[in-house]
C-alpha positions in Angstrom: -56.1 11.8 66.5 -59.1 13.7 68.9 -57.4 13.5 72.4 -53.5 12.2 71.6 -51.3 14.4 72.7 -48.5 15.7 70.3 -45.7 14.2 71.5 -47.5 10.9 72.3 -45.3 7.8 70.6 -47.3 4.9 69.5 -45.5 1.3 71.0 -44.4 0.5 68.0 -41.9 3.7 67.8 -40.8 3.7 71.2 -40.0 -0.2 70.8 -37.8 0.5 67.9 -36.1 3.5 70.1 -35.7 0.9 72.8 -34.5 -1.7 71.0 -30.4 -1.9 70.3 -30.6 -4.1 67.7 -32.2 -0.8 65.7 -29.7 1.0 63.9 -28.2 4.4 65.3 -29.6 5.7 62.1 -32.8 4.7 62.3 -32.9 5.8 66.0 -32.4 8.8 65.0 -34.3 9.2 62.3 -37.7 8.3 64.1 -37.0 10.4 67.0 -36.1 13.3 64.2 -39.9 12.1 62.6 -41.7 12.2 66.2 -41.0 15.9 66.5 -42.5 17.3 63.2 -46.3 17.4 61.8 -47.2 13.2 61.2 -48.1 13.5 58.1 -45.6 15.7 56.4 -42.8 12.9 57.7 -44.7 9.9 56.4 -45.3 12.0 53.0 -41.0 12.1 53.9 -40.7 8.7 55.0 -42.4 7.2 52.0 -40.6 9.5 49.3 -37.1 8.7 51.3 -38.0 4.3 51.2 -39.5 5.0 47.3 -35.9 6.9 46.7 -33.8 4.0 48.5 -35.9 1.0 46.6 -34.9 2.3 43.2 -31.1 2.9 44.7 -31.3 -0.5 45.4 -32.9 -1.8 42.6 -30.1 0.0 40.2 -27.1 -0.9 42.4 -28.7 -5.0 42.1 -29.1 -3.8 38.3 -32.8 -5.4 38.9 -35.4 -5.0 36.4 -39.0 -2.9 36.2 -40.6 -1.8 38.5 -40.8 -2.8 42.3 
């Protein structure tokens, strides 16, 4: 990261900002995610899509593990 500024957005983020088709939620959440450390929202990002997986698979009453 030597030389990136802190508040530089990779394309892939700002295209999901951009694009309507994104969900307000998940617009929101990325901007939320630009502003803190990088690594302590993936760590979030990753426990958050872990947490909503198993939601999933319980409400689809699917078995073992993903």
């Amino acid at each position: 990261m030597t030389g990136t500024p802190i508040n530089a957005t990779s394309a892939a983020a700002e295209q999901q900002l951009a694009d309507p088709e994104s969900s307000s939620w998940l617009r929101s959440a990325l901007q939320s995610a630009l502003e803190r450390d990088p690594v302590d929202a993936l760590n979030d990002a990753l426990v958050l899509a872990a947490t909503l997986e198993a939601h999933l698979r319980s409400v689809m009453e699917l078995d073992g593990p993903p």
